[in-house]
N, C-alpha and C positions, 0 to 999 in steps of 0.2 A: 318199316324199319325192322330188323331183325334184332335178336335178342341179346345181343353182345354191342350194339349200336351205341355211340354215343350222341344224345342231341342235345347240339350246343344252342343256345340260345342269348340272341345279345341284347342287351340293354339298352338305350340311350338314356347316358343323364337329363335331369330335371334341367329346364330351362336357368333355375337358382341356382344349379351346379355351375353350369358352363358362363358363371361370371368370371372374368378374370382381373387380374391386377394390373391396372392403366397402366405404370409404373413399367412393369416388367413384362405383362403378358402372360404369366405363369397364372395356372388356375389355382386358386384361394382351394388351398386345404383343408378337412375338417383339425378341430383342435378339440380336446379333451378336457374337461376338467375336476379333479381328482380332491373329491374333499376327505379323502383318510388319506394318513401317512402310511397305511400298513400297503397300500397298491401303487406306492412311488415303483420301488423295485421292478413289477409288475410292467408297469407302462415306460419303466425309462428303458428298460429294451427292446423296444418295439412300435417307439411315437417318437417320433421328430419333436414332435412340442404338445405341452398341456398346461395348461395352468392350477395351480394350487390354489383351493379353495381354505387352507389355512395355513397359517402361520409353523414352517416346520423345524424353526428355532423355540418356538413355545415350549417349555417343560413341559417332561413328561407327568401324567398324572400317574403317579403309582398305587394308588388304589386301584388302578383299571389294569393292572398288572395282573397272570394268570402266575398260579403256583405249581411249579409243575411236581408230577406224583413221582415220576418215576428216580428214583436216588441214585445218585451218582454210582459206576460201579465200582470196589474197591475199597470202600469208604473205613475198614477196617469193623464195619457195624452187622459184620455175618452171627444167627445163632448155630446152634449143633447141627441142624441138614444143610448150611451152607448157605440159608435164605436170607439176603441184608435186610432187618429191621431195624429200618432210623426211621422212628417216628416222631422225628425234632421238625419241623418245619426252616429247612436255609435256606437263610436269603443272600443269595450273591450279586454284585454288580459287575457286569461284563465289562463296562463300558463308564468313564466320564470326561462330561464335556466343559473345558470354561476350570475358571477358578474355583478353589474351595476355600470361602472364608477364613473357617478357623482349622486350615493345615494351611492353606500358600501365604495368608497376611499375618502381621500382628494380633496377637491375641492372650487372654490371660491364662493360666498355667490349668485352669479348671475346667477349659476350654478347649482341651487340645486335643484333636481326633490322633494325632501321630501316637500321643501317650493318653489314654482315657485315664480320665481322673478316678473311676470309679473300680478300675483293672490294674492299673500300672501302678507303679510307686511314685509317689506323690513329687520325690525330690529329684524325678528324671522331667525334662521338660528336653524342648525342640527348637532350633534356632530362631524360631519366629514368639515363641512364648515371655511372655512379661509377668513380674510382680502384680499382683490383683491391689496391693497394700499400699506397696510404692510406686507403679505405675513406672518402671525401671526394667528394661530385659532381664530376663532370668538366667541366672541367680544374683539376685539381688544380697547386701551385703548379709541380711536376714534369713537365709533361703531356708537355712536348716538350724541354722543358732542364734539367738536365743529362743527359747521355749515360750509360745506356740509358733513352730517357723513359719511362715509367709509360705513357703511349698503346699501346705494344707490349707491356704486362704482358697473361701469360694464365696460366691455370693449370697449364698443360700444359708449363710451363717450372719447373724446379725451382729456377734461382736468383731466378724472379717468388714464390715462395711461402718461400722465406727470406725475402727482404724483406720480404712482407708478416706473416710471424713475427714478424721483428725490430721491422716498425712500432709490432705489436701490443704489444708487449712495453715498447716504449720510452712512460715518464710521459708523462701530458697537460700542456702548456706552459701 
């Protein structure tokens, strides 16, 4: 053979290769099976079929989550050479999947991701938000008057859950 030659060489399948499917005749193909979600991507362009060796509705665990270093650019966090130093650690969500408890259903006003009880003012709430007291959508006839209003109930207040004891307890009008 000369130096530019190509030599081909052929194979014959394994006798276990060239079973085929009674059914159809079509020879039984290899199948894959993929136990991370990170090689779905991977293999769904390129395999007819594989199987999943977990569950790829399971929650994410976010502790396994990586933090990335590199900071957004623009972020307004430039010093005097121009260099962005943000040395806050963000955490963004690209992505969610499904309901969120306490923004898509009912929930109590201390509770409320749309308005954080601990950032927003107290006597803003969101169509899904209830009295914590009166267990009444908000704004309840309490919300802001009389003093202490119901907008400031949480449960991490002890005389906010007598009250709501005692509401409970008191006949329907």
């Amino acid at each position: 053979m000369g130096e530019n030659a190509i030599n081909v060489i052929e194979i014959s399948p394994s006798s276990s290769e060239k079973v085929r499917d009674s059914g159809t005749g079509i020879p039984i193909s290899h199948i894959l099976c993929l136990k991370n979600a990170n090689d779905i991507k991977l293999f769904e362009e390129s395999e007819e079929c594989f199987i999943l060796d977990f569950d790829p509705f399971d929650p994410i665990d976010i502790s396994k989550l990586s933090v990335s270093e590199k900071p957004a650019a623009g972020d307004g966090d430039d010093d005097d050479d121009g260099n962005d130093n943000d040395d806050d650690a963000d955490f963004v969500v690209l992505a969610e999947k499904g309901q969120v408890a306490c923004r898509d259903y009912p929930h109590s006003r201390h509770l409320c991701m749309k308005f954080p009880f601990e950032t927003s003012s107290h006597e803003s709430f969101c169509e899904q938000c209830y009295c914590y007291v009166c267990d009444s959508p908000a704004p309840c006839s309490s919300w802001t008057e009389p003093k202490p209003a119901h907008c400031h109930a949480s449960e991490q207040d002890g005389n906010w859950k007598f009250l709501r004891k005692m509401m409970k307890q008191r006949p329907e009008v």
